[in-house]
Biopython code that builds the backbone (N, CA, C, O; Angstrom):
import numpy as np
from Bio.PDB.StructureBuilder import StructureBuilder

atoms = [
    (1, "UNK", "N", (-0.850, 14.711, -14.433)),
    (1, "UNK", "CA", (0.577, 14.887, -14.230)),
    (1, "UNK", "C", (0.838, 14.782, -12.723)),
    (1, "UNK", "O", (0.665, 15.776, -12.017)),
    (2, "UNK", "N", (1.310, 13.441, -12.125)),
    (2, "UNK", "CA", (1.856, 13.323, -10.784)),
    (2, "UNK", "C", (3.431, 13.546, -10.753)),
    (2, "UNK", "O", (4.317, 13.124, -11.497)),
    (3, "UNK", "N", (3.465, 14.393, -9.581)),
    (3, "UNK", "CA", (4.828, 14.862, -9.156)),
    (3, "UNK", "C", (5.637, 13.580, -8.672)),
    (3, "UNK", "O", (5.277, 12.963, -7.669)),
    (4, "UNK", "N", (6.805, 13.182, -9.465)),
    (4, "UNK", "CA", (7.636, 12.005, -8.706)),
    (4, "UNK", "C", (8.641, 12.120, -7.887)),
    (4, "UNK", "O", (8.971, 11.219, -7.116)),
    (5, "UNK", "N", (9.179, 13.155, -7.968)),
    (5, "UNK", "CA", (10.378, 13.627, -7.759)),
    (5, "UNK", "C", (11.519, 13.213, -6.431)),
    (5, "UNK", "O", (10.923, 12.665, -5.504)),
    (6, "UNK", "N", (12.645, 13.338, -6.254)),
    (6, "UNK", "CA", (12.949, 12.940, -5.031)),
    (6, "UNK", "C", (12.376, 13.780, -3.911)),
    (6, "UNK", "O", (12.162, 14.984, -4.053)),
    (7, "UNK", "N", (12.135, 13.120, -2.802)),
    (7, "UNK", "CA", (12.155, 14.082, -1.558)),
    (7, "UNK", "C", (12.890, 14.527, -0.654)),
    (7, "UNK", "O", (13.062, 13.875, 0.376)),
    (8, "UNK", "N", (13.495, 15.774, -0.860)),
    (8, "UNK", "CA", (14.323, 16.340, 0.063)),
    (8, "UNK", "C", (13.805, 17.306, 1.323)),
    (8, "UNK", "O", (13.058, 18.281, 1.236)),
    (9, "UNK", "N", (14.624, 16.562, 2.907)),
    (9, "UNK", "CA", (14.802, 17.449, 3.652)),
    (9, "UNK", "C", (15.528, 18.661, 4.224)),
    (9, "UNK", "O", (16.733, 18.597, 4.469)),
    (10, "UNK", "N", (14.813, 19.763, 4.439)),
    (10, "UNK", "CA", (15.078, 21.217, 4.535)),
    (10, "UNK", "C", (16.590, 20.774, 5.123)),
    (10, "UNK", "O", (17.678, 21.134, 4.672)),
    (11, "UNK", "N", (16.373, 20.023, 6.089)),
    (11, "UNK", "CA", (17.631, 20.428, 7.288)),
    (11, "UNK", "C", (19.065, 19.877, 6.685)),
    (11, "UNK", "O", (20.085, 19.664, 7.342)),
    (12, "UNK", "N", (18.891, 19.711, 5.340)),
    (12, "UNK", "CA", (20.009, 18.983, 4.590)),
    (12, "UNK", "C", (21.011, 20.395, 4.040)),
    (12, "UNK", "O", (22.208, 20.508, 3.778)),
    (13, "UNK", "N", (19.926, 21.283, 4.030)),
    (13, "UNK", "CA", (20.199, 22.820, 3.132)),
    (13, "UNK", "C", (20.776, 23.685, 3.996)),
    (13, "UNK", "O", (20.535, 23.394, 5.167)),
    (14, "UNK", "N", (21.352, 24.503, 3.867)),
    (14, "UNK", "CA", (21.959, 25.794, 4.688)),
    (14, "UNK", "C", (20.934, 27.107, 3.457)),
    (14, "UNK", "O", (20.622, 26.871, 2.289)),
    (15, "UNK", "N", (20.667, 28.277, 4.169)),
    (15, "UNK", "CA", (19.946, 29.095, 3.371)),
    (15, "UNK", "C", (20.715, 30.413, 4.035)),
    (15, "UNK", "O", (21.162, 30.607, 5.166)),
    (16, "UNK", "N", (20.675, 31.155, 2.949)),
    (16, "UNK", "CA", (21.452, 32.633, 2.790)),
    (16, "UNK", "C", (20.695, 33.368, 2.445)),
    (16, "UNK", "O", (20.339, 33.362, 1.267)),
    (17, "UNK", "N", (20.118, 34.374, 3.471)),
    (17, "UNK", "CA", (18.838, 35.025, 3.498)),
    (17, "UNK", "C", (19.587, 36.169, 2.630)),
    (17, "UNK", "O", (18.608, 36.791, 2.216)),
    (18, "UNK", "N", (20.493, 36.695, 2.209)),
    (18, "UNK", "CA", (21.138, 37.805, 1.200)),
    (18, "UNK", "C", (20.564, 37.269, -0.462)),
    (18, "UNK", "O", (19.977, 37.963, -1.291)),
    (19, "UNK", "N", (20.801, 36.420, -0.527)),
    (19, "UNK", "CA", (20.405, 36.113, -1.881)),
    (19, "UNK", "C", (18.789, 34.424, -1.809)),
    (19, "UNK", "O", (18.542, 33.650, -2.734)),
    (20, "UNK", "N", (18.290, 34.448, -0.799)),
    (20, "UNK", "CA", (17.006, 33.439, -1.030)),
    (20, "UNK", "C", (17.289, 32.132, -1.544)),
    (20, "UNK", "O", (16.510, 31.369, -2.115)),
    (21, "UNK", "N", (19.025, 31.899, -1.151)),
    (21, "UNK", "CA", (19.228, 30.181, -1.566)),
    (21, "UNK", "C", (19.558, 29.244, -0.752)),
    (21, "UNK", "O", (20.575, 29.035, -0.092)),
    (22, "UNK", "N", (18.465, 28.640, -0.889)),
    (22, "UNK", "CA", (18.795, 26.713, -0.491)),
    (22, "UNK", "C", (20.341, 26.508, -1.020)),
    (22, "UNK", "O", (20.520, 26.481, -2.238)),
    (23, "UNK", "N", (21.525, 26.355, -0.079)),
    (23, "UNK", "CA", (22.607, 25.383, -0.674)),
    (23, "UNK", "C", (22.919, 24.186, 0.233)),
    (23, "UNK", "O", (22.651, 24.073, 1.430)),
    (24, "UNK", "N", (23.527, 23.334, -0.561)),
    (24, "UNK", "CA", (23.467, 22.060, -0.030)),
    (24, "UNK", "C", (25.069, 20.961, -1.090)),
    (24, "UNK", "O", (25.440, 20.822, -2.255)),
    (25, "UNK", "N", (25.435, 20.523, 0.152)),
    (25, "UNK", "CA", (26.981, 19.477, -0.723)),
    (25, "UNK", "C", (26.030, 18.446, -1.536)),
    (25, "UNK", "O", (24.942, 18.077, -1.094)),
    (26, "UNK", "N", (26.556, 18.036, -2.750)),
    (26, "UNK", "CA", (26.245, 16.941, -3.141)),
    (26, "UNK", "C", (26.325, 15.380, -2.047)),
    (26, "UNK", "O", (25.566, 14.447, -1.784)),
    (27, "UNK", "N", (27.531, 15.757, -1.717)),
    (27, "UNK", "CA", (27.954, 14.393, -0.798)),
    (27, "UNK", "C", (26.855, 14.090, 0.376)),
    (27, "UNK", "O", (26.324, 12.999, 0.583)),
    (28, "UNK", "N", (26.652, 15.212, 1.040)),
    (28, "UNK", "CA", (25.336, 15.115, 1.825)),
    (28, "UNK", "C", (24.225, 14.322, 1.482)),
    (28, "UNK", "O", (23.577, 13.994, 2.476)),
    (29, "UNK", "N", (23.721, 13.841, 0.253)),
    (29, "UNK", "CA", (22.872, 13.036, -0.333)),
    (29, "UNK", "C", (23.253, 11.838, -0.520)),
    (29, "UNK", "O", (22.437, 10.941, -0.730)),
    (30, "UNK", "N", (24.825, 11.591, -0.463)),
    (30, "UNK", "CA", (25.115, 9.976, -1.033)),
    (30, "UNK", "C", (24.557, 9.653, -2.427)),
    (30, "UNK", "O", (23.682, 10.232, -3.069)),
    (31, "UNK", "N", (25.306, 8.562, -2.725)),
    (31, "UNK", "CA", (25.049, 8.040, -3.872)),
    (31, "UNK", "C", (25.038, 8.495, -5.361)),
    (31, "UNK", "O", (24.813, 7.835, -6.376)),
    (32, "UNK", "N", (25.336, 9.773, -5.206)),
    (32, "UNK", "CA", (25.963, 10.172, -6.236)),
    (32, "UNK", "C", (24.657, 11.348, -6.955)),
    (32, "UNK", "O", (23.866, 11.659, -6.064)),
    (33, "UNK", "N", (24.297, 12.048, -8.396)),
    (33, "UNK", "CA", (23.427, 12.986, -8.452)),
    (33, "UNK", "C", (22.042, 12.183, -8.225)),
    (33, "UNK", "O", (21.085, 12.826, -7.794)),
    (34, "UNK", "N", (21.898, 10.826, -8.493)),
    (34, "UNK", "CA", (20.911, 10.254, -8.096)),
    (34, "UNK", "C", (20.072, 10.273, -6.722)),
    (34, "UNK", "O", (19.038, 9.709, -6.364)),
    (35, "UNK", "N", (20.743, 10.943, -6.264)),
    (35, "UNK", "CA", (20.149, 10.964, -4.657)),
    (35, "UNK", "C", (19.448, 12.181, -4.184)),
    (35, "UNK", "O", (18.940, 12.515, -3.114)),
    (36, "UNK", "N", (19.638, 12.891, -5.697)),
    (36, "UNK", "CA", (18.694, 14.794, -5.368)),
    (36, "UNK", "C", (17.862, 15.221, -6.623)),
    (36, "UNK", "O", (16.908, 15.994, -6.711)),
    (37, "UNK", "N", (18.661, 14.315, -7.770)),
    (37, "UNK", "CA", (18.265, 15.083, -8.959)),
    (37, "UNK", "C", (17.278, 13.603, -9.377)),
    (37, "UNK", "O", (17.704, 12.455, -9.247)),
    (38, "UNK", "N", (16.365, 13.845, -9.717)),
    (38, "UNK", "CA", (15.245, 12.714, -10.334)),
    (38, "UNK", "C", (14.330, 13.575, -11.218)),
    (38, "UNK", "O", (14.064, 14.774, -11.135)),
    (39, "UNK", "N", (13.847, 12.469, -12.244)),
    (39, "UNK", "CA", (12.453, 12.774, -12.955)),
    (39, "UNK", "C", (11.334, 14.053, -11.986)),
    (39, "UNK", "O", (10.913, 13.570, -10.935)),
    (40, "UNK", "N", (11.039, 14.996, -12.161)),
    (40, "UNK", "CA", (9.945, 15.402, -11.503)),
    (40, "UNK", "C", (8.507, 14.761, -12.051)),
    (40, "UNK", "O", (7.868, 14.044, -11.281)),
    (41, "UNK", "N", (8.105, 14.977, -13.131)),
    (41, "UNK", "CA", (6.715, 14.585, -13.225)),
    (41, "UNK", "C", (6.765, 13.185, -14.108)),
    (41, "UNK", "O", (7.574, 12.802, -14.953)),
    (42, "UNK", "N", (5.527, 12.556, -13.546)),
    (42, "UNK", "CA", (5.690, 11.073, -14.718)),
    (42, "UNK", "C", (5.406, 11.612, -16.031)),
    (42, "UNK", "O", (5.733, 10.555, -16.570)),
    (43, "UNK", "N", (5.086, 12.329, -16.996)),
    (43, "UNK", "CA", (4.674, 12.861, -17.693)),
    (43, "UNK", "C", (5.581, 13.445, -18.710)),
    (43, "UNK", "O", (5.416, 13.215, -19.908)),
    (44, "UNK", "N", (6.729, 14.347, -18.168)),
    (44, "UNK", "CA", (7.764, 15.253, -18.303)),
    (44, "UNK", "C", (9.527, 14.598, -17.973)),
    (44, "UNK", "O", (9.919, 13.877, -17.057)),
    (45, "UNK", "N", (10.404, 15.303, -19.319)),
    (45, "UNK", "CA", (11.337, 15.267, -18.310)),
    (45, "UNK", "C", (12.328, 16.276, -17.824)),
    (45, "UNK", "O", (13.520, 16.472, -18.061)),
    (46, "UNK", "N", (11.244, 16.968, -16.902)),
    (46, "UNK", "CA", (11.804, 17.505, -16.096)),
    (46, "UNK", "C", (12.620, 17.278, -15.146)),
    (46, "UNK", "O", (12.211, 16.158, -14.839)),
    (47, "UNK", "N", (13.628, 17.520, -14.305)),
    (47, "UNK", "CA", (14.532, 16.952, -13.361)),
    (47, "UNK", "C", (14.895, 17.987, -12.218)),
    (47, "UNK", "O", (15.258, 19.164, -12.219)),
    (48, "UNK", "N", (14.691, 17.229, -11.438)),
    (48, "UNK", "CA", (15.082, 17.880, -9.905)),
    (48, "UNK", "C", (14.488, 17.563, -8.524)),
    (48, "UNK", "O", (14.547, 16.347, -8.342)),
    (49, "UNK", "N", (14.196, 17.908, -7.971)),
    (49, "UNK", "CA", (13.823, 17.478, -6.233)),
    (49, "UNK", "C", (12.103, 18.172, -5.828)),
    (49, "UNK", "O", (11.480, 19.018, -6.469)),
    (50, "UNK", "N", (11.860, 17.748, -5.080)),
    (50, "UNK", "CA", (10.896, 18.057, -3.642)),
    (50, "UNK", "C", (11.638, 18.777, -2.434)),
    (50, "UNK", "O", (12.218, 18.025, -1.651)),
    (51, "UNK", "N", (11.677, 19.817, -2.248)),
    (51, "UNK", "CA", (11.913, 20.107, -1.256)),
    (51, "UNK", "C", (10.886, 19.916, 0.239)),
    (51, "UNK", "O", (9.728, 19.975, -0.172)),
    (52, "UNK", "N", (10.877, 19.735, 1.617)),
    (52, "UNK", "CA", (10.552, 19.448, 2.227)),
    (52, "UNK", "C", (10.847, 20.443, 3.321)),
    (52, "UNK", "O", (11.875, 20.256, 3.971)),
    (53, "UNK", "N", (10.006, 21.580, 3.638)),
    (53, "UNK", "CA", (10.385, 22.533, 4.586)),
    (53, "UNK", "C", (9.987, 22.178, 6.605)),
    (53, "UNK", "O", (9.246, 21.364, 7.157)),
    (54, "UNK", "N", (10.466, 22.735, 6.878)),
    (54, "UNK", "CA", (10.177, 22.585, 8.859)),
    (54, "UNK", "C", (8.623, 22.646, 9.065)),
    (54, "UNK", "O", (8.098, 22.387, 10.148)),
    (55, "UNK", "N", (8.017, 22.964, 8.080)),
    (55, "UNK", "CA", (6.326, 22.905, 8.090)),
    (55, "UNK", "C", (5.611, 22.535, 7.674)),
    (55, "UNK", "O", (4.396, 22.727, 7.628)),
    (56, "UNK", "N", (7.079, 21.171, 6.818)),
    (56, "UNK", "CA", (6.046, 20.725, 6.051)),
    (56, "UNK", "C", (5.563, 20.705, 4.773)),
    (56, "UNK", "O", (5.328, 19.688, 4.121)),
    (57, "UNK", "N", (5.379, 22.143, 4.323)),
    (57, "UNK", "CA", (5.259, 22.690, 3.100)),
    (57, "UNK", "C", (6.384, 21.441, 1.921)),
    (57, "UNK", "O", (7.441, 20.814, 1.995)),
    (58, "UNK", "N", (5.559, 21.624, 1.199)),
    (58, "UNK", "CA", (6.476, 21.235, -0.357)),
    (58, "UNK", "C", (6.922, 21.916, -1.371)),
    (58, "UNK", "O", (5.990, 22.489, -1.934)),
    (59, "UNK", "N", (8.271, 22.174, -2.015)),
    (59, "UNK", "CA", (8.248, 23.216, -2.734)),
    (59, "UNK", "C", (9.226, 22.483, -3.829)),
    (59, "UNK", "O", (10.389, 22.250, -3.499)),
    (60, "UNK", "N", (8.736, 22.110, -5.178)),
    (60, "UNK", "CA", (9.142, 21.058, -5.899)),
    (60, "UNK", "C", (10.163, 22.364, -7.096)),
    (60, "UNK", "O", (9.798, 23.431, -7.590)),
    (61, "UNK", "N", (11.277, 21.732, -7.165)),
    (61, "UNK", "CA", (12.089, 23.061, -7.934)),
    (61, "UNK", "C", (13.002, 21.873, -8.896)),
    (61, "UNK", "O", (13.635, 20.933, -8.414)),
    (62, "UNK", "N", (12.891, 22.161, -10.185)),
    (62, "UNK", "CA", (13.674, 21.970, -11.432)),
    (62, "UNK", "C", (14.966, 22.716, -11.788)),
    (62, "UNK", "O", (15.272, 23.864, -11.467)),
    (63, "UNK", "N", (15.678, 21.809, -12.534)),
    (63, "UNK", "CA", (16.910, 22.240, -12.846)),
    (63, "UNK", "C", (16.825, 23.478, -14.076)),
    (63, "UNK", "O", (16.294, 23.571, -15.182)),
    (64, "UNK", "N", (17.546, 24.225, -13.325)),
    (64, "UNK", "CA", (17.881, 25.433, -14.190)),
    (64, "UNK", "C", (19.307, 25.681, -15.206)),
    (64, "UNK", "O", (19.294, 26.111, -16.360)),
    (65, "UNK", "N", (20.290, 25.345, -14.545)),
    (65, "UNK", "CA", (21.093, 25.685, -14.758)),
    (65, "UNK", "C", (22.717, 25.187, -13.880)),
    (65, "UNK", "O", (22.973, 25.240, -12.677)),
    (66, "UNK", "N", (23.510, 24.761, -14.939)),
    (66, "UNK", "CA", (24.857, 24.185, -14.410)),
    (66, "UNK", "C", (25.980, 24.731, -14.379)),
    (66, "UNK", "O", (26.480, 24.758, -15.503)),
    (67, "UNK", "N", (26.850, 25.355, -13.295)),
    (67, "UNK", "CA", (28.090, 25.855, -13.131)),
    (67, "UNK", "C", (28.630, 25.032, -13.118)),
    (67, "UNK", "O", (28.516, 23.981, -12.488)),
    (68, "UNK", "N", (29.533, 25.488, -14.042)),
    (68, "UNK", "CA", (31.274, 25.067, -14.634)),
    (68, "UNK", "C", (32.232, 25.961, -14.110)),
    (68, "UNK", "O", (32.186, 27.140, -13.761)),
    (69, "UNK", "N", (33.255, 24.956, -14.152)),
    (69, "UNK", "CA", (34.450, 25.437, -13.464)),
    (69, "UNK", "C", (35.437, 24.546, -14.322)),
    (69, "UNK", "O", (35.171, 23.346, -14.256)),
    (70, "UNK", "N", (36.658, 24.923, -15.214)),
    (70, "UNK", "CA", (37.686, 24.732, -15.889)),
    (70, "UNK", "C", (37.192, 23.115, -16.440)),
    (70, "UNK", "O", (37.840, 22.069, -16.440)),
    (71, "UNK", "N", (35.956, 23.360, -16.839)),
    (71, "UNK", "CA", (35.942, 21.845, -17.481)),
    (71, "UNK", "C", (34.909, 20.993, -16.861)),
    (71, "UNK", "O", (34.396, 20.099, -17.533)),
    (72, "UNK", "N", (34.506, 21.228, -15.438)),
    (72, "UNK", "CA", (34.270, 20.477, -14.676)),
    (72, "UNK", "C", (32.974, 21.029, -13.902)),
    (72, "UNK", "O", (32.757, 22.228, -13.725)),
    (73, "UNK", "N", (32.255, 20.123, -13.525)),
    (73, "UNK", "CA", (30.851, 20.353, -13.063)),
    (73, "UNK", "C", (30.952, 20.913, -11.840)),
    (73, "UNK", "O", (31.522, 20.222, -10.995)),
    (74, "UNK", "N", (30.427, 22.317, -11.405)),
    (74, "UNK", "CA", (31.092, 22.881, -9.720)),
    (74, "UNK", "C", (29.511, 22.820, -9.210)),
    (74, "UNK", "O", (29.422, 22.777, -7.983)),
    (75, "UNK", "N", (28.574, 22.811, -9.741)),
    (75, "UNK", "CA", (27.361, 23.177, -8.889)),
    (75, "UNK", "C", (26.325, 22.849, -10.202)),
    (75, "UNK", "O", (26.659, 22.584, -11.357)),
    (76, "UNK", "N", (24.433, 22.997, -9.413)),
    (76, "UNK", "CA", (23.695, 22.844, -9.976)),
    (76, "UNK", "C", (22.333, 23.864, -9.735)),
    (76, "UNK", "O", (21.409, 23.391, -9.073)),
    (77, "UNK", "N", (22.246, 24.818, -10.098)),
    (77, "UNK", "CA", (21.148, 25.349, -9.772)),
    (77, "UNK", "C", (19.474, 24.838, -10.408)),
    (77, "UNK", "O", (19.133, 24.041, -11.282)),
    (78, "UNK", "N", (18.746, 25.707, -9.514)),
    (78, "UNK", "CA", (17.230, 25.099, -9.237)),
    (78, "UNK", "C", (16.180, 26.297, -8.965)),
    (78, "UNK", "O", (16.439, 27.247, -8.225)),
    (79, "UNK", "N", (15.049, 26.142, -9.609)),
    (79, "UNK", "CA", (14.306, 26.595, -9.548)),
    (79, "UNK", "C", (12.365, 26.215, -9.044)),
    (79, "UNK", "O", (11.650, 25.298, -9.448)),
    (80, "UNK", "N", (12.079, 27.198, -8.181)),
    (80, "UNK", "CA", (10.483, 26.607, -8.156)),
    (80, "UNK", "C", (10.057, 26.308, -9.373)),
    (80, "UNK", "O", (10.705, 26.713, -10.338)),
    (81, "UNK", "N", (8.804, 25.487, -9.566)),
    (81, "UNK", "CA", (7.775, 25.129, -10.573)),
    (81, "UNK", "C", (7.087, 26.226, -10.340)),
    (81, "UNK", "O", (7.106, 26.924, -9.326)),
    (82, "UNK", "N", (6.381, 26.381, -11.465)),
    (82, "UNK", "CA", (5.386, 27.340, -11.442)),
    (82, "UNK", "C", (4.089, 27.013, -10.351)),
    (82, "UNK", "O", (3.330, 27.727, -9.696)),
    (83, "UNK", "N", (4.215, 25.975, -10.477)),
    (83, "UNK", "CA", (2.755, 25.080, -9.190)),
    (83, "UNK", "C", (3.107, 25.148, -7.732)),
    (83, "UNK", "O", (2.366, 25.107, -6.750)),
    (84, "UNK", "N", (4.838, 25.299, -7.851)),
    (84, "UNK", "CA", (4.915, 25.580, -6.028)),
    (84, "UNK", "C", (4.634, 27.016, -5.843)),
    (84, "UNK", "O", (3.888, 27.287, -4.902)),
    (85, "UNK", "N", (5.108, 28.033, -6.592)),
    (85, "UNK", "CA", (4.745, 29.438, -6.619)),
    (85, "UNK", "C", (3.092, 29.623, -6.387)),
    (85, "UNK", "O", (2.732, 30.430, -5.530)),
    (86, "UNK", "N", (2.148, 28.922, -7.105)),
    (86, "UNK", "CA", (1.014, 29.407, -6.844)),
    (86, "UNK", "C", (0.574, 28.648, -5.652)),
    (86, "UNK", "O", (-0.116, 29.394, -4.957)),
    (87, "UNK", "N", (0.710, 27.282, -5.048)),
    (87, "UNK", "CA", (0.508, 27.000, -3.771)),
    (87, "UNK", "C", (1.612, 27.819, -2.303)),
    (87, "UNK", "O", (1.252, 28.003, -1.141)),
    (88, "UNK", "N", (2.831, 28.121, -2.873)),
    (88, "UNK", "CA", (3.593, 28.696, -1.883)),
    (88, "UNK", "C", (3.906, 29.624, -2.126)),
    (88, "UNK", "O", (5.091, 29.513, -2.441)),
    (89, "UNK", "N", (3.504, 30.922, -2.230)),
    (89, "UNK", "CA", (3.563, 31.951, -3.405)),
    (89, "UNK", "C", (5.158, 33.045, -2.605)),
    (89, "UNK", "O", (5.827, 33.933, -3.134)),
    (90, "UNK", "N", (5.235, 32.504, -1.371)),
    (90, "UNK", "CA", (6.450, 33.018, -0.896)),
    (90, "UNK", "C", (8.106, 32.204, -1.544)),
    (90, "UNK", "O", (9.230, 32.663, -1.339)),
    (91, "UNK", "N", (7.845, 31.200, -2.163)),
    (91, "UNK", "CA", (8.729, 30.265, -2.757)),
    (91, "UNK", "C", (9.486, 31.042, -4.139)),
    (91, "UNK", "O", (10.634, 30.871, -4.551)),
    (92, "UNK", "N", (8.390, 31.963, -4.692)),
    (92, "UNK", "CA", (8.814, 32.993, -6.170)),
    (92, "UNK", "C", (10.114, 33.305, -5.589)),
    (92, "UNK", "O", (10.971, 32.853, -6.349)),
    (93, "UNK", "N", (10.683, 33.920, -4.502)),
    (93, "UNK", "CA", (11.841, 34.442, -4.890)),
    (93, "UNK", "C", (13.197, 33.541, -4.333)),
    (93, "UNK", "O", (14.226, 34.155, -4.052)),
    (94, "UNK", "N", (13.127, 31.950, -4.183)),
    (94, "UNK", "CA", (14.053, 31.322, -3.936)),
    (94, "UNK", "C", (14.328, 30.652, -4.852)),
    (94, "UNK", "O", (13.686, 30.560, -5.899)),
    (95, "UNK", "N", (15.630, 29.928, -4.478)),
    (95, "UNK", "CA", (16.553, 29.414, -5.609)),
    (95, "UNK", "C", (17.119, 28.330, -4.686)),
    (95, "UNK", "O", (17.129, 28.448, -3.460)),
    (96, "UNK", "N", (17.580, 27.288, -5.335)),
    (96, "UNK", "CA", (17.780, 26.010, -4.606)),
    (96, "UNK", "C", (20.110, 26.119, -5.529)),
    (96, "UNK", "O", (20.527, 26.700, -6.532)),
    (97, "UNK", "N", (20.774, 25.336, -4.577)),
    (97, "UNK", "CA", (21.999, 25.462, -5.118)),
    (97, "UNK", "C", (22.448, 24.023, -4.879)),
    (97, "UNK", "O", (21.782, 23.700, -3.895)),
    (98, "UNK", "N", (23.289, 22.854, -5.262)),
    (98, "UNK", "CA", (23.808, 22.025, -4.610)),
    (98, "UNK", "C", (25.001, 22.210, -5.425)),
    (98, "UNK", "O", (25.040, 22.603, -6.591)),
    (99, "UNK", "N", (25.881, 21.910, -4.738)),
    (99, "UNK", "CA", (27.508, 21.731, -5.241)),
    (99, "UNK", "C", (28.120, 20.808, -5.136)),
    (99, "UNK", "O", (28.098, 20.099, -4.130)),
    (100, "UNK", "N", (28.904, 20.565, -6.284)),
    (100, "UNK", "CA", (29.279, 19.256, -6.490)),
    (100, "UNK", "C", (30.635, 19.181, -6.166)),
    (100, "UNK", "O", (31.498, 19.322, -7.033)),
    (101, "UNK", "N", (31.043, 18.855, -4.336)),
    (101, "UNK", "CA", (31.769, 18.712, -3.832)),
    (101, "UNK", "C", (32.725, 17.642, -4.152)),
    (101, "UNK", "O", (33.716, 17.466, -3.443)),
]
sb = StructureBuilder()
sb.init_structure("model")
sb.init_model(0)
sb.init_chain("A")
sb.init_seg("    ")
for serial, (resi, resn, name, xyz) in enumerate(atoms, 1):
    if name == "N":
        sb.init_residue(resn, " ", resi, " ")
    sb.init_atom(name, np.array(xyz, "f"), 0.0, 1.0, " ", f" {name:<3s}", serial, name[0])
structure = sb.get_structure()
């Protein structure tokens, strides 16, 4: 099982040390959800990103869950893999957000 996923950079994200979340505009990515949300594993279909931290580190997080708003798609939440938790074991308590500006 190889990880495909898109690769995202940290400095794209704003993080809110109150609640441990990556947020980030959709528009910031261009091109529409295609530009954050991809296949993660060739194997699976799982969906979501690579994150790419200031060190480097990789911390690959799947879609969890979609906020609605009167009909309409407002955001996308994200979660670590279980495989970034045991290589980045400080990653367990973050959460990834993008909004669909």
């Amino acid at each position: 099982m190889a990880i495909i996923a898109t690769k995202l950079n940290a400095r794209y994200f704003d993080f809110n040390p109150n609640t441990f979340t990556f947020v980030a505009e959709a528009s910031d990515f261009g091109r529409g959800t295609s530009a954050f949300f991809s296949q993660v594993y060739d194997d699976a279909c799982d969906a979501g990103f690579t994150l790419i931290g200031k060190t480097g580190a990789e911390v690959t997080f799947i879609h969890s869950s979609t906020d609605m708003s009167g009909g309409d798609i407002a955001g996308w939440r994200f979660t670590p893999t279980s495989d970034s938790i045991r290589r980045v074991p400080a990653c367990a308590k973050v959460s990834a957000l993008i909004i669909n500006d």
